[in-house]
KEVO-740235 format. One record per residue (C-alpha): residue number from 1; residue in three letters; z, y, x. Coordinates in steps of 0.1 Angstrom, whole numbers. Last residue first. Example, Ala and Ser with C-alpha at 12.3 -4.5 7.8 and 13.67 -1.06 7.14 Angstrom:
> n  res  z  y  x
> 2  SER  71  -11  137 .
> 1  ALA  78  -45  123 .
***
This chain:
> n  res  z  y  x
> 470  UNK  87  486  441 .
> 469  UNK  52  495  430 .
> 468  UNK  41  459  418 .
> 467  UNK  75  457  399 .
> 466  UNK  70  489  379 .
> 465  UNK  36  481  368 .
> 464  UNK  47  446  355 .
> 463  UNK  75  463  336 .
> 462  UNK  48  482  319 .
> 461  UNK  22  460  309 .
> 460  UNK  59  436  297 .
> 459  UNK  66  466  276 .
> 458  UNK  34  469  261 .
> 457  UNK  29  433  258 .
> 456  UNK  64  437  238 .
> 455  UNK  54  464  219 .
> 454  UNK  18  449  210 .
> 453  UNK  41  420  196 .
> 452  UNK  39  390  213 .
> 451  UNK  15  357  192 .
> 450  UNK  3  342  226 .
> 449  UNK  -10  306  208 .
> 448  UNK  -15  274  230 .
> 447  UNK  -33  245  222 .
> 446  UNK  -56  261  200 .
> 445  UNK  -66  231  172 .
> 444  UNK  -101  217  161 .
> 443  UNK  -120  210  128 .
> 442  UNK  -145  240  132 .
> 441  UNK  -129  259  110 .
> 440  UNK  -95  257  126 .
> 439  UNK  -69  232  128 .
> 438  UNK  -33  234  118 .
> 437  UNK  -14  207  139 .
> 436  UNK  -9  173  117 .
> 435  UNK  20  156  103 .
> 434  UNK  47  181  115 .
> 433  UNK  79  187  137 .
> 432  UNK  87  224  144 .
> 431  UNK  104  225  179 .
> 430  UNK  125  253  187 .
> 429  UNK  125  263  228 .
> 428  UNK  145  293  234 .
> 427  UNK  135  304  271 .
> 426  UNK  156  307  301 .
> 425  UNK  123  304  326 .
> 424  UNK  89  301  317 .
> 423  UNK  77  267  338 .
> 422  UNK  107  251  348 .
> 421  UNK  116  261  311 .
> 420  UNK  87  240  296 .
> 419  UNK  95  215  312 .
> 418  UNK  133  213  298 .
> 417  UNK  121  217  268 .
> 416  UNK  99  186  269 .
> 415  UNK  130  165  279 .
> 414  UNK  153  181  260 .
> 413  UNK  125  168  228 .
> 412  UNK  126  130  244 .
> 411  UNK  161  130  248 .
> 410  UNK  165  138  211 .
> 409  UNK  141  113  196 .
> 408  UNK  105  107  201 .
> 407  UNK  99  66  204 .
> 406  UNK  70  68  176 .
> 405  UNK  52  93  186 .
> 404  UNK  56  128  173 .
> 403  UNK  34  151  160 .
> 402  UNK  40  186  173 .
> 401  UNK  47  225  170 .
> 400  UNK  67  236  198 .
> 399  UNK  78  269  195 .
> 398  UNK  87  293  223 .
> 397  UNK  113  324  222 .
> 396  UNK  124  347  248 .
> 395  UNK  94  368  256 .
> 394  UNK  86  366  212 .
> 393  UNK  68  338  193 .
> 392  UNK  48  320  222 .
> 391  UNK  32  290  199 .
> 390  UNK  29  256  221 .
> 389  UNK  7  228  200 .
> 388  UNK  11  191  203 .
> 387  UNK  -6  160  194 .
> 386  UNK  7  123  197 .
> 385  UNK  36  129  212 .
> 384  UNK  58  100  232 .
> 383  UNK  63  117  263 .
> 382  UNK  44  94  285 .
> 381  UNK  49  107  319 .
> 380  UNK  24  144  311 .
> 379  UNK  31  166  283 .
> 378  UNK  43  187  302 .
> 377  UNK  16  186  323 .
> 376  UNK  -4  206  297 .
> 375  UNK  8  243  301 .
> 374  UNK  -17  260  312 .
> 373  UNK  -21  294  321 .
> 372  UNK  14  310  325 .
> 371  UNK  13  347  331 .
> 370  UNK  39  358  352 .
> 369  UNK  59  394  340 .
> 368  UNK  96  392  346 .
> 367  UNK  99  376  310 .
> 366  UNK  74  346  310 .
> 365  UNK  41  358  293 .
> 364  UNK  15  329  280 .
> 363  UNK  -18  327  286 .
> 362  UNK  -43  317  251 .
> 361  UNK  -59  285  256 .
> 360  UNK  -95  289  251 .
> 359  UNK  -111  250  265 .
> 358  UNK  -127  247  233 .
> 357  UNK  -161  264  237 .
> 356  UNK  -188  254  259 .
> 355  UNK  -218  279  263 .
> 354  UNK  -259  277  268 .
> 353  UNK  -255  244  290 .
> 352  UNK  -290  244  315 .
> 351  UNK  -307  215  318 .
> 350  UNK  -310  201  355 .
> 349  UNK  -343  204  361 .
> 348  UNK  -333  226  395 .
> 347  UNK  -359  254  408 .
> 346  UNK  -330  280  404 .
> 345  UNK  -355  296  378 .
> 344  UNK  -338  277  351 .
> 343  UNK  -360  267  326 .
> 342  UNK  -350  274  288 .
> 341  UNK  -343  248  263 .
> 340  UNK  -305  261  257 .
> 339  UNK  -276  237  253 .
> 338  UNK  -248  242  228 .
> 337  UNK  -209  239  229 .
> 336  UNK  -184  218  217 .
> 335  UNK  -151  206  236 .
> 334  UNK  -128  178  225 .
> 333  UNK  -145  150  243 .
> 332  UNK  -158  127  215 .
> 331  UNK  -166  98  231 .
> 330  UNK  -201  84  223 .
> 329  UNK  -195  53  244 .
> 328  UNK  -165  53  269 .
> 327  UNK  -169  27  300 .
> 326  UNK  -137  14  324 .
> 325  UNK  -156  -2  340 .
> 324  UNK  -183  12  335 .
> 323  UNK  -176  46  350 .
> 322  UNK  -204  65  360 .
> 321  UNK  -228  68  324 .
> 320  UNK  -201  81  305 .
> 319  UNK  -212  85  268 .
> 318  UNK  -204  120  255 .
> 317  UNK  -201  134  220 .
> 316  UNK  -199  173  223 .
> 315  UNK  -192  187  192 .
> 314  UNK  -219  214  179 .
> 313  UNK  -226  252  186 .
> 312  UNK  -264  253  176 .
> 311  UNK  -287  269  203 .
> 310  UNK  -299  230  210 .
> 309  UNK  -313  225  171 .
> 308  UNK  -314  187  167 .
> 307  UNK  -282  190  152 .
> 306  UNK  -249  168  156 .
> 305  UNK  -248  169  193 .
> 304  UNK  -251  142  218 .
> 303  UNK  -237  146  255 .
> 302  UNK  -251  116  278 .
> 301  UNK  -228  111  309 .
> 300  UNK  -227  121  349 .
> 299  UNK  -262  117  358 .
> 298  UNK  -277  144  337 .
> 297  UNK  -247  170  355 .
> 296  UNK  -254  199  329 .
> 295  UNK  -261  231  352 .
> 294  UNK  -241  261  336 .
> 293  UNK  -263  297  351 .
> 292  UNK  -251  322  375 .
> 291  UNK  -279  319  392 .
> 290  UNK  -266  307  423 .
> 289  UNK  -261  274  401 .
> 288  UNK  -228  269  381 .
> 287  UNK  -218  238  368 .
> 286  UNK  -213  212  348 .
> 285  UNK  -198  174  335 .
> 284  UNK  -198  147  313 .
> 283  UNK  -181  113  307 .
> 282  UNK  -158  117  338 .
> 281  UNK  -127  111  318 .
> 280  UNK  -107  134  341 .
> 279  UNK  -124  161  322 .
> 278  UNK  -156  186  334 .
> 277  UNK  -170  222  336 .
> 276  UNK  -173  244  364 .
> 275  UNK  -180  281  368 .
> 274  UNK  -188  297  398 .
> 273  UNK  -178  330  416 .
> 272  UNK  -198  346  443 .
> 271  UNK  -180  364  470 .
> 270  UNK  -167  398  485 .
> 269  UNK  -128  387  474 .
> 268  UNK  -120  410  451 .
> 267  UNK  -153  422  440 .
> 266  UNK  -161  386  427 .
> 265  UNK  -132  382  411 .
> 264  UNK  -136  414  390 .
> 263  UNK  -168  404  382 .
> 262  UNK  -159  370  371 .
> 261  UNK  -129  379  349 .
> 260  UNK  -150  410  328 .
> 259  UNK  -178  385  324 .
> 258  UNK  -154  357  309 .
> 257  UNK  -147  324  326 .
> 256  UNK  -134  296  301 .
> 255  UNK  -107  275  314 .
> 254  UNK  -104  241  331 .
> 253  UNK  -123  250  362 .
> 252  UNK  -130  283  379 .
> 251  UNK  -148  284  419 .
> 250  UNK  -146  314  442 .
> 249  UNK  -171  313  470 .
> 248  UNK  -176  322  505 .
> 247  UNK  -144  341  509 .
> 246  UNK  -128  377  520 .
> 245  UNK  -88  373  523 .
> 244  UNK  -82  401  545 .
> 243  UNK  -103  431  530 .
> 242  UNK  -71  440  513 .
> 241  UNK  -77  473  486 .
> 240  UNK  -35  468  474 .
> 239  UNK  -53  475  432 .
> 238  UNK  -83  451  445 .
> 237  UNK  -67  424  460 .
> 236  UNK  -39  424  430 .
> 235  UNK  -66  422  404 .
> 234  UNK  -84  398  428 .
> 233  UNK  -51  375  425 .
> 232  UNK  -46  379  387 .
> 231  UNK  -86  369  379 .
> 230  UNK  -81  337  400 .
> 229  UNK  -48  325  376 .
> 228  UNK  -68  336  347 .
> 227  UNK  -103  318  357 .
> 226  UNK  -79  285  365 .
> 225  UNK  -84  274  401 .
> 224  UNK  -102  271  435 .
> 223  UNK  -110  284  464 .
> 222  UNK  -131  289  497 .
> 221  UNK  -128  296  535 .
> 220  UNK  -92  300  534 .
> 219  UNK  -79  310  567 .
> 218  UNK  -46  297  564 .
> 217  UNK  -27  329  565 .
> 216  UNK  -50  346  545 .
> 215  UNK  -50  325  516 .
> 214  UNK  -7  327  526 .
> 213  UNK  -9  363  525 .
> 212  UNK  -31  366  492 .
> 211  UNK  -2  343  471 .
> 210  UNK  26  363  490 .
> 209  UNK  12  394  473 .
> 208  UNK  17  375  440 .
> 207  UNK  47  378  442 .
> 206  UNK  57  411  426 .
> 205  UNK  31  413  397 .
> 204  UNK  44  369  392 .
> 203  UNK  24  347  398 .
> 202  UNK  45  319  405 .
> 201  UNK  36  286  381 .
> 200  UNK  0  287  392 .
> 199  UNK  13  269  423 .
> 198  UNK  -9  271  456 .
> 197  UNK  -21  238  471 .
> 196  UNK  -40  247  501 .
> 195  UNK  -62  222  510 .
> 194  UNK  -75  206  543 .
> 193  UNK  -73  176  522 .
> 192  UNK  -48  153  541 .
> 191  UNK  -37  188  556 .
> 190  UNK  -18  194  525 .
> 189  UNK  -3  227  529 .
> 188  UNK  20  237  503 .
> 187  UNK  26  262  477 .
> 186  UNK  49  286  465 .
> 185  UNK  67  297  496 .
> 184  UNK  82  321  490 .
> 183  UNK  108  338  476 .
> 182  UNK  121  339  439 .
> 181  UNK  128  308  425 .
> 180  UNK  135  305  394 .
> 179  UNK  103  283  385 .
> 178  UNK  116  253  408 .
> 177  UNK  93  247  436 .
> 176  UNK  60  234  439 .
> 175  UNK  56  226  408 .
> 174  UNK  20  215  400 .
> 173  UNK  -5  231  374 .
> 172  UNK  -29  242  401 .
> 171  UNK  -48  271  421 .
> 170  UNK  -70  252  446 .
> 169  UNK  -72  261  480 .
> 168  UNK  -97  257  507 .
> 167  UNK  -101  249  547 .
> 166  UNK  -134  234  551 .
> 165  UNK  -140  198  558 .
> 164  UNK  -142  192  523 .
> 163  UNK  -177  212  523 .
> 162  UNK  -195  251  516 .
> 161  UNK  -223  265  513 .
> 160  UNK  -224  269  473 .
> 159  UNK  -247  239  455 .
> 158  UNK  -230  224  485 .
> 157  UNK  -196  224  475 .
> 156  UNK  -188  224  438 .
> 155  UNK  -227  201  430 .
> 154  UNK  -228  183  465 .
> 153  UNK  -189  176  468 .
> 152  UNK  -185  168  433 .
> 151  UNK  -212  142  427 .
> 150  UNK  -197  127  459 .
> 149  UNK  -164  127  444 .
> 148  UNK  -177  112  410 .
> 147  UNK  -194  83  432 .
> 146  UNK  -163  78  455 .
> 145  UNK  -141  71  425 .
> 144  UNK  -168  49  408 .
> 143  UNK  -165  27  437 .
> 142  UNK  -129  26  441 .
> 141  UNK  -127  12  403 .
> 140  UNK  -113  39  380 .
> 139  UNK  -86  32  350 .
> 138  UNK  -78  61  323 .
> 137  UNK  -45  66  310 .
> 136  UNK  -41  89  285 .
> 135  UNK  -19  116  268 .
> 134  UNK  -25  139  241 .
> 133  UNK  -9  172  245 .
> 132  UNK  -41  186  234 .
> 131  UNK  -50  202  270 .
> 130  UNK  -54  172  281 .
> 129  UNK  -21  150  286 .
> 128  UNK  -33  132  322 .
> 127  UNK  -24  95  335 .
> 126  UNK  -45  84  364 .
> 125  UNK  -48  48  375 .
> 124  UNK  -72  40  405 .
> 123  UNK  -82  3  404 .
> 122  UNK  -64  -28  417 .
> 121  UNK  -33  -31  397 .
> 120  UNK  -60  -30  363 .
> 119  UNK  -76  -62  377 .
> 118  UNK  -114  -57  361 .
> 117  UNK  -135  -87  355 .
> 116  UNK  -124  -86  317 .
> 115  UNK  -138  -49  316 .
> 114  UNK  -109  -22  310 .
> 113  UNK  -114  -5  271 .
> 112  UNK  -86  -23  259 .
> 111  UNK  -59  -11  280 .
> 110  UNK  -64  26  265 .
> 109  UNK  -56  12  230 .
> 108  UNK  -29  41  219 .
> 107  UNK  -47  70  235 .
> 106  UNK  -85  55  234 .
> 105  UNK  -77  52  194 .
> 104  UNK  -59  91  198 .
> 103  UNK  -89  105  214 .
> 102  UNK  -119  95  189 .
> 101  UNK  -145  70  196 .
> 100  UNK  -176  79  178 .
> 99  UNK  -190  41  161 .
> 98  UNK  -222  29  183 .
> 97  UNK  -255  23  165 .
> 96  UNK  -271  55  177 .
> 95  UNK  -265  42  212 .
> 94  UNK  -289  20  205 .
> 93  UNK  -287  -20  227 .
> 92  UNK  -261  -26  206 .
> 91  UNK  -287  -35  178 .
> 90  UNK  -276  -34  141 .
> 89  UNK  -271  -68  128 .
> 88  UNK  -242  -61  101 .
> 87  UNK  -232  -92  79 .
> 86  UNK  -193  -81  77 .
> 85  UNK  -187  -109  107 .
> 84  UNK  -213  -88  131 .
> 83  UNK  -193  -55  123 .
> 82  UNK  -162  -75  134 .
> 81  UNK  -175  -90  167 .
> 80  UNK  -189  -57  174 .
> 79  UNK  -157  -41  170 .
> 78  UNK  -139  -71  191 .
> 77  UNK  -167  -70  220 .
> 76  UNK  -158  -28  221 .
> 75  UNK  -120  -29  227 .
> 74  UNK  -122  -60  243 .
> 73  UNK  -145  -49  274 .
> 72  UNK  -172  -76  281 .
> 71  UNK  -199  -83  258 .
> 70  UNK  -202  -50  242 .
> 69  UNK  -193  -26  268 .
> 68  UNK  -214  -43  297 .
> 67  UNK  -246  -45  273 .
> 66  UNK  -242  -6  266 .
> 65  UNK  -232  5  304 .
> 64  UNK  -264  -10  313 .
> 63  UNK  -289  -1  290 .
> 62  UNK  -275  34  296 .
> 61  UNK  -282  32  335 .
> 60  UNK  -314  21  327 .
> 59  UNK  -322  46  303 .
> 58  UNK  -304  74  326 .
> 57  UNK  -322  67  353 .
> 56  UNK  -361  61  335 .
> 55  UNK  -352  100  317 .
> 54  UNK  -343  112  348 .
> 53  UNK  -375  104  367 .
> 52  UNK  -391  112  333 .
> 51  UNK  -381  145  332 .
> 50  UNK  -389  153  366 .
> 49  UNK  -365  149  395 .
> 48  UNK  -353  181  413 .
> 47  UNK  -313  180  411 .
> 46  UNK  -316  139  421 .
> 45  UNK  -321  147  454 .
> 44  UNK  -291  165  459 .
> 43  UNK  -271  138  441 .
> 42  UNK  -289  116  469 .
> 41  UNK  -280  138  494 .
> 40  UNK  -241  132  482 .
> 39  UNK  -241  95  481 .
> 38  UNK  -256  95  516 .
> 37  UNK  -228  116  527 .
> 36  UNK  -200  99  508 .
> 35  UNK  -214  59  522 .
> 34  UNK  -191  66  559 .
> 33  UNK  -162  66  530 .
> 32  UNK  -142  91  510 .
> 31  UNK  -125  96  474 .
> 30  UNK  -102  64  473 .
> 29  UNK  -94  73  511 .
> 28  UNK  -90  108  509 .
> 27  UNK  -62  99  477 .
> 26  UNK  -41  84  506 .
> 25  UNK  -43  110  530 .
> 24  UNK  -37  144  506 .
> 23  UNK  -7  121  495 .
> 22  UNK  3  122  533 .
> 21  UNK  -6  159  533 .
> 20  UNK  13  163  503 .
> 19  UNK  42  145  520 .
> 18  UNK  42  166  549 .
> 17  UNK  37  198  530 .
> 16  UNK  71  195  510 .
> 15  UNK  88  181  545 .
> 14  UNK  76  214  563 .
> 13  UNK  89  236  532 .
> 12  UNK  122  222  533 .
> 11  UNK  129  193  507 .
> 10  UNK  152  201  475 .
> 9  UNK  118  206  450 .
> 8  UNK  110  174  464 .
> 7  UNK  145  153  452 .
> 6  UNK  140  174  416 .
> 5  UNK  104  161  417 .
> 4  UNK  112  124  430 .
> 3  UNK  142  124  399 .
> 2  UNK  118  137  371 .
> 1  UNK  123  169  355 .
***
């Protein structure tokens, strides 16, 4: 644990809340200026075009982002430089003609793909694992900030009645407090954001009562979070029949949203629920119209796929057409999914994204009964690991499977164990060192693996019973 986190896990709740509201502040004014609400109509605006509205944007915007990437950012000037000494005149100016970029190369070279004109001190830095355990740095310029967040606020807001000037919450990966503690609160109030920050870390059968009094507290008007973290409250809502924390609209990111999940959300808190899709790389993103249907976001990024068959399950390569300064051609994301050629009767030509797969990380069960969604920010602060892969063996055992950096050595491992035990508790943590994490058919890894004994998830089914009723 870092030394700011162990120093704000010691602050009382008021101080914990100040200084998220004074974060809340500062990241407002990256995200926000008097241009957000033109921004935003125009993403509106943009939901109807015709096909060859969006085809002449995205061409010219492509055309663009192409010329910039070749002539000015290192990464892709130097490959072109190279392919042009081997006596290869392919044109730049075809997408087609662009080598994939792969994870680990914008990993270990992430410097290299900042424009010359760009003063990396100047722009927005954010540092995320993914759910790989691969970690990245990406650079933002203010103006590509505000244009993502625009593209947010009128495709997760308006699309469903709702602004940033409303009170919300967002179920997150943060700490709030240290995972052995028992009593509220878990969360804080960042009024920078009008957001309530609730910890996924804390959801436990007999806390998570103090989740729904606190959305209720604050007069939530909508929220936010991981489908298995949302699906736990309304299980609670539902089971206790509380009519207090009734929203507008319930909104899942960074996990898949089953049927079962989304119905039972939905009957919990009297609202619709909405899936969303996207990655802190901004080269593509989705999401939900009031049909219940995955919008691709056309002015976001380019996906290719391997077959010219939509309804085909295929790799999403992506090409961000937002950030170009910072630009990523046919980027391969991760995720795969197909499209479907059908209409959407929502009146938007927005094409519609049949499924996305590769974002299944099994839940893992600490002990006294929390499920623990996602367990990336470990990873995050530069551990040197190149890929990794969390295996839940028994209640009191976790693996690690990874492939070290170089720089891993024996703080580095405590270090990673001692993260994951914020997280679930006084676990054995055994870390298996290998070359390569075991992927599956379709060339990918699970980042997380649940492999308890149907005794054990018997027992915990159980235990978890016993605690709600106490």
């Amino acid at each position: 644990m870092s030394l700011s986190l162990k120093i704000y896990h010691k602050l009382p709740a008021w101080s914990q809340s100040l200084a998220a509201s004074l974060r809340g502040y500062y990241l407002s004014s990256w995200r926000y200026d008097k241009r957000t609400e033109k921004l935003v109509e125009a993403a509106l605006e943009r939901d109807c075009w015709s096909a060859k509205e969006w085809r002449d944007f995205r061409e010219n915007r492509l055309e663009f982002i192409l010329n910039r990437a070749a002539t000015e950012v290192p990464f892709y000037r130097e490959q072109w430089a190279e392919r042009r000494r081997s006596g290869d005149k392919s044109s730049w100016e075809m997408l087609e003609n662009w080598a994939i970029l792969e994870k680990q190369t914008l990993r270990t070279r992430a410097t290299e793909f900042v424009a010359d004109d760009c003063r990396r001190e100047k722009m927005y830095h954010e540092h995320t694992s993914g759910t790989t355990g691969t970690s990245l740095n990406l650079w933002s310029s203010a103006e590509t900030v505000k244009l993502w967040y625009a593209l947010f606020e009128a495709r997760c807001r308006r699309w469903y009645g709702v602004s940033r000037r409303d009170r919300w919450a967002i179920l997150g990966g943060q700490l709030i407090v240290p995972v052995s503690t028992r009593k509220p609160p878990f969360w804080v109030w960042n009024a920078g954001m009008n957001q309530l920050y609730l910890s996924s870390y804390h959801l436990a059968p007999d806390l998570i009562n103090h989740y729904l009094d606190a959305i209720a507290k604050y007069r939530v008007t909508y929220i936010l979070g991981y489908s298995s973290a949302l699906y736990a409250l309304a299980q609670e809502v539902l089971r206790q029949k509380r009519k207090d924390v009734q929203l507008k609209v319930a909104m899942t990111n960074a996990e898949p949203l089953f049927d079962y999940q989304r119905e039972t959300i939905s009957e919990a808190f009297n609202c619709p629920v909405r899936e969303t899709y996207g990655m802190a790389e901004v080269v593509a993103a989705a999401s939900d119209c009031d049909r219940g249907r995955l919008h691709q976001w056309l002015d976001t990024g380019v996906i290719e796929t391997d077959s010219t068959d939509k309804s085909q399950t295929e790799d999403f390569i992506c090409t961000g057409l937002i950030n170009a300064d910072m630009p990523l051609i046919r980027y391969r994301v991760g995720d795969c999914g197909s499209f479907s050629d059908q209409q959407c009767d929502c009146g938007r030509t927005l094409p519609l994204i049949e499924k996305i797969e590769g974002r299944s990380d099994d839940l893992l069960y600490t002990t006294d009964g929390r499920r623990v969604g996602r367990l990336d920010p470990v990873f995050k602060n530069d551990l040197p690991v190149n890929e990794a892969q969390i295996i839940q063996k028994s209640l009191k055992q976790i693996v690690v499977r990874l492939v070290p950096a170089d720089g891993f050595n024996q703080q580095a491992a405590k270090n990673l164990a001692d993260r994951i035990r914020e997280r679930m508790g006084d676990v054995e943590v055994i870390f298996e060192t290998v070359t390569e994490i075991p992927r599956t058919e379709r060339g990918k890894f699970r980042a997380v693996i649940c492999n308890l004994s149907a005794d054990e998830r018997l027992t915990l089914k159980n235990q978890g019973e016993n605690l709600c009723v106490e």
